[in-house]
Phi, psi and omega in degrees: 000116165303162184303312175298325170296345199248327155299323138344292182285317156315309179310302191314287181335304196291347180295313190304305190321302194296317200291334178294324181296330184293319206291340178295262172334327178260005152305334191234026181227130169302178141302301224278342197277297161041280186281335193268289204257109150004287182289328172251011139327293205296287163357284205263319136001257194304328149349272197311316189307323158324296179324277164324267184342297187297335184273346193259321168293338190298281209305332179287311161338292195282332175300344194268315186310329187236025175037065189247125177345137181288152153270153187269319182237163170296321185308315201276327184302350177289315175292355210271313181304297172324312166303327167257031146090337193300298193252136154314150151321304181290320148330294204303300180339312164282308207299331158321301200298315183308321185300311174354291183269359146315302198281341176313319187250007168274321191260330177061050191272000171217196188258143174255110149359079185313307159325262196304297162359271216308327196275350174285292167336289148324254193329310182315331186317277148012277162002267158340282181315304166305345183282286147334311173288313180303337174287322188285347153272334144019279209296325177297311185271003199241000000 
């Protein structure tokens, strides 16, 4: 295994890990208490956040490793990943919308939507996993 690949590899686990940590948290924090406490905000917040990090290096990783046109955007790397077979279409597509909402909560470019936070999470998991698999077969076939 090459180095870059065993970084990679490295990368997903941590991808997996943070995505087991969010379903965890969000098992045990409703929406309402959610909406309500701070601290399991701050929480379930910064998971995801990990996530959306970890899915943006996984894909900038593999376009530099494999000299795949640069992205113009986080957004765009996805389609870059699509274009060459890494990811489905449809995948990247969802995944457009997360960087998005990555940058919303990194950046605080608005007031952020509590609601749609917690339901973006929820729905996002499906995403993630799915993200993970098509990369460790990447990685298996490359």
């Amino acid at each position: 295994m090459t180095a870059a690949k065993y970084t990679l590899a490295t990368h997903l686990n941590h991808l997996r890990q943070f995505t087991k940590k969010q379903k965890e948290y969000q098992k045990k924090v409703s929406q309402k208490t959610f909406l309500t406490d701070e601290m399991a905000q701050d929480a379930l917040l910064k998971s995801l956040e990990r996530v959306l990090e970890s899915v943006i290096t996984i894909s900038n990783m593999i376009i530099a490793e494999e000299d795949f046109k640069k992205p113009e955007t986080k957004q765009n790397a996805f389609e870059i990943l699509a274009s060459e077979k890494v990811i489905t279409k449809i995948l990247s597509k969802k995944l457009e919308g997360v960087a998005g909402f990555r940058n919303i909560l990194i950046h605080d470019y608005i007031d952020l939507n509590l609601k749609l936070a917690y339901r973006n999470a929820v729905k996002s998991m499906p995403v993630f996993d799915e993200f993970s698999k098509q990369i460790a077969r990447h990685i298996k076939k490359s």
